[in-house]
C-alpha positions in Angstrom: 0.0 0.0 0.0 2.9 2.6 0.8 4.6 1.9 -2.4 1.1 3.0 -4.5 1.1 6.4 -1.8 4.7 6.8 -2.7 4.2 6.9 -6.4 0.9 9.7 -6.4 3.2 11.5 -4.3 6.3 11.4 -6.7 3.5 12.3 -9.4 1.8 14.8 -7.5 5.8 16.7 -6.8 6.2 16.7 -11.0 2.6 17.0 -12.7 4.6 17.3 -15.9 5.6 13.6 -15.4 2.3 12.0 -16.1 2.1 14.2 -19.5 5.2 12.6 -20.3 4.0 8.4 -19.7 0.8 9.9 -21.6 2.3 11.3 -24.9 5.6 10.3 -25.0 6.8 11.9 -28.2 6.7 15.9 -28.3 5.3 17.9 -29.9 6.8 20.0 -33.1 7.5 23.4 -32.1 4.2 26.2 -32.6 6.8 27.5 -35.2 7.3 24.3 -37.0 3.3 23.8 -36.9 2.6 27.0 -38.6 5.0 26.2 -41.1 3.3 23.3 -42.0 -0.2 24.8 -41.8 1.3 27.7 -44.2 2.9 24.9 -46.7 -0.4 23.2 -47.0 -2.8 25.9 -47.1 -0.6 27.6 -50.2 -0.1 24.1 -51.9 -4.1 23.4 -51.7 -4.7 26.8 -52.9 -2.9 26.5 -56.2 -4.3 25.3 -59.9 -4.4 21.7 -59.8 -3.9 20.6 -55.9 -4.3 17.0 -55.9 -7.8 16.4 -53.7 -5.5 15.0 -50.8 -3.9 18.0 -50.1 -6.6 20.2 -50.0 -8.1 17.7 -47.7 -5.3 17.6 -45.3 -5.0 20.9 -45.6 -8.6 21.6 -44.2 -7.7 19.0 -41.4 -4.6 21.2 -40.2 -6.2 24.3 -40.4 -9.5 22.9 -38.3 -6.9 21.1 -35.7 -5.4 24.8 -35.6 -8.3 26.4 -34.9 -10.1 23.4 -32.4 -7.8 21.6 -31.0 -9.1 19.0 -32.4 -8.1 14.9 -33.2 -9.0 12.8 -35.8 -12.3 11.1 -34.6 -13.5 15.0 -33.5 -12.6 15.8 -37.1 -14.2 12.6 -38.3 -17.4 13.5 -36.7 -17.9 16.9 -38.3 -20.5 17.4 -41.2 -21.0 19.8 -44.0 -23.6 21.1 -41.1 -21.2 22.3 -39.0 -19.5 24.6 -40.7 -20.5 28.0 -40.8 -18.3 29.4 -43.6 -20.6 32.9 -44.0 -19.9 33.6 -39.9 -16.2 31.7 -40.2 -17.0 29.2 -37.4 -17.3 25.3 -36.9 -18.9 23.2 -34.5 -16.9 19.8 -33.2 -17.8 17.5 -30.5 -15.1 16.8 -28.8 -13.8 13.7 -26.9 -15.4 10.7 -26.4 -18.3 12.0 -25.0 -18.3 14.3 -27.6 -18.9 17.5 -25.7 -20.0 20.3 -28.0 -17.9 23.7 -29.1 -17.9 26.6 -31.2 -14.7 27.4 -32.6 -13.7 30.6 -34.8 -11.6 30.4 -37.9 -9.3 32.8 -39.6 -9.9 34.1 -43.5 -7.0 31.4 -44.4 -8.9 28.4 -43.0 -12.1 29.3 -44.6 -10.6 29.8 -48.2 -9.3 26.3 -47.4 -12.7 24.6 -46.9 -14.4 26.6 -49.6 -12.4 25.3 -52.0 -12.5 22.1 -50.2 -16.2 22.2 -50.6 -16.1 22.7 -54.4 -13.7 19.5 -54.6 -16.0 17.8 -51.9 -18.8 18.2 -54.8 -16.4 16.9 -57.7 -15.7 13.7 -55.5 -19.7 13.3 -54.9 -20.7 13.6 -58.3 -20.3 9.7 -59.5 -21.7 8.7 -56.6 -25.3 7.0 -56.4 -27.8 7.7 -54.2 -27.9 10.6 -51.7 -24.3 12.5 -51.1 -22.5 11.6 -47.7 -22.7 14.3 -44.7 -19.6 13.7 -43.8 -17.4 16.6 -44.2 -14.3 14.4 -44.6 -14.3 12.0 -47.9 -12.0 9.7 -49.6 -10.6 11.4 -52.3 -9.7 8.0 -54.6 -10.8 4.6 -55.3 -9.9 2.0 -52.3 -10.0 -1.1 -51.4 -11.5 -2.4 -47.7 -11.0 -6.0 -47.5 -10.9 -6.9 -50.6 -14.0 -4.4 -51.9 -13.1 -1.7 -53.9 -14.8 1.6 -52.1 -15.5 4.7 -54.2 -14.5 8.2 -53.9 -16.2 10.7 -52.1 -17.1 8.2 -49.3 -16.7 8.9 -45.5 -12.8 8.6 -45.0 -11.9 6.3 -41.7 -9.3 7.7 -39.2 -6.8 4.8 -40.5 -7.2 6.8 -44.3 -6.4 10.1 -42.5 -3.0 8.2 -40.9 -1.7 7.5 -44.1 -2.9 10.4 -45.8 -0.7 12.7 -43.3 2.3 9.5 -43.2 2.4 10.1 -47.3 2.6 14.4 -46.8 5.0 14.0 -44.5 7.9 11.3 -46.5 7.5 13.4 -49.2 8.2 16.9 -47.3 10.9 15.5 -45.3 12.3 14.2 -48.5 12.0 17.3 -50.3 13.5 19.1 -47.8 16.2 16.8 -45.9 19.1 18.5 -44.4 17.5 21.9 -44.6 14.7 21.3 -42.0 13.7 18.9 -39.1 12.1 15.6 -40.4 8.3 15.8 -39.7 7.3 13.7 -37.4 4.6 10.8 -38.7 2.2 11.5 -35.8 -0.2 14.1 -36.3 -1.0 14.2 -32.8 2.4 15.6 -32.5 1.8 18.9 -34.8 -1.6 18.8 -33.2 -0.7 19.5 -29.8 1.6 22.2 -30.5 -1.6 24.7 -31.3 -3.1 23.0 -28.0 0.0 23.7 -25.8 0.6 27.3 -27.0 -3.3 28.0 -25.9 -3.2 26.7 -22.8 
């Protein structure tokens, strides 16, 4: 029994410890984040962006602005944006506790255009168009099955969506920048950190 006392003590001395056994990996600096929030928002802005990167771009600038993870994101709908007032509304956490969260004029030029590539994607599809705000942007295959585009994306198709952007930026820029790291949570919580 003394040895469980001892160790709330010990963790009670250094609250920064149990943040540590929780996320083990830091995060990138805020400087770093907004460097990447900047490199995707310009590439998903220009003539031709590839559907994926516009789409990971409106993920980083939502996680910017909402502190938000994957399966928040993954809840959102076309519903709850608010692109005329520059707002969105995620339920956070598992029991998805609701909040209303501002966005700058860069983020909403982001989902605009996203929008209008949301609509390409939708257009093959039969039947009514998905609510989800977050789609697959190419054919895949689950287990075998061969899924169309413009489907709700899972949070294991946002993984390697941000694993791909990130080989290819740390590629493109090795020995001139820090590698990226291949958890998003990690760029995530930089935006979280520097608002608490």
């Amino acid at each position: 029994m003394t040895t469980g006392r001892a160790e709330e003590a010990e963790q009670a001395e250094e609250p920064g410890r149990a943040a540590q056994a929780r996320y083990p990996r830091p995060p990138v600096s805020l400087e770093e984040a907004e460097w990447v929030w900047r490199t995707l928002a310009s590439q998903a802005m220009e003539e031709g962006a590839k559907p994926e990167t516009v789409r990971l771009a409106v993920v980083t600038g939502l996680a910017r602005a909402s502190g938000a993870r994957y399966g928040d994101l993954l809840r959102c709908t076309v519903r709850s944006l608010d692109l005329g007032a520059g707002r969105v509304d995620v339920e956070h956490g598992k029991h998805r506790v609701p909040r209303r969260h501002g966005l700058d004029a860069g983020t909403v030029l982001v989902l605009r255009r996203w929008m209008d590539v949301r609509a390409d994607l939708c257009a093959e599809l039969e039947g009514s168009v998905p609510e989800a705000l977050l789609l697959t942007v190419h054919h895949t295959h689950d287990n075998g099955v061969t899924v169309a585009a413009g489907l709700p994306i899972t949070r294991q198709g946002l993984v390697l969506s941000w694993r791909r952007f990130v080989y290819r930026t740390n590629a493109a820029h090795a020995g001139r920048r820090p590698p990226l790291p291949t958890r998003f949570e990690q760029l995530r919580r930089a935006w979280t950190t520097a608002g608490a």
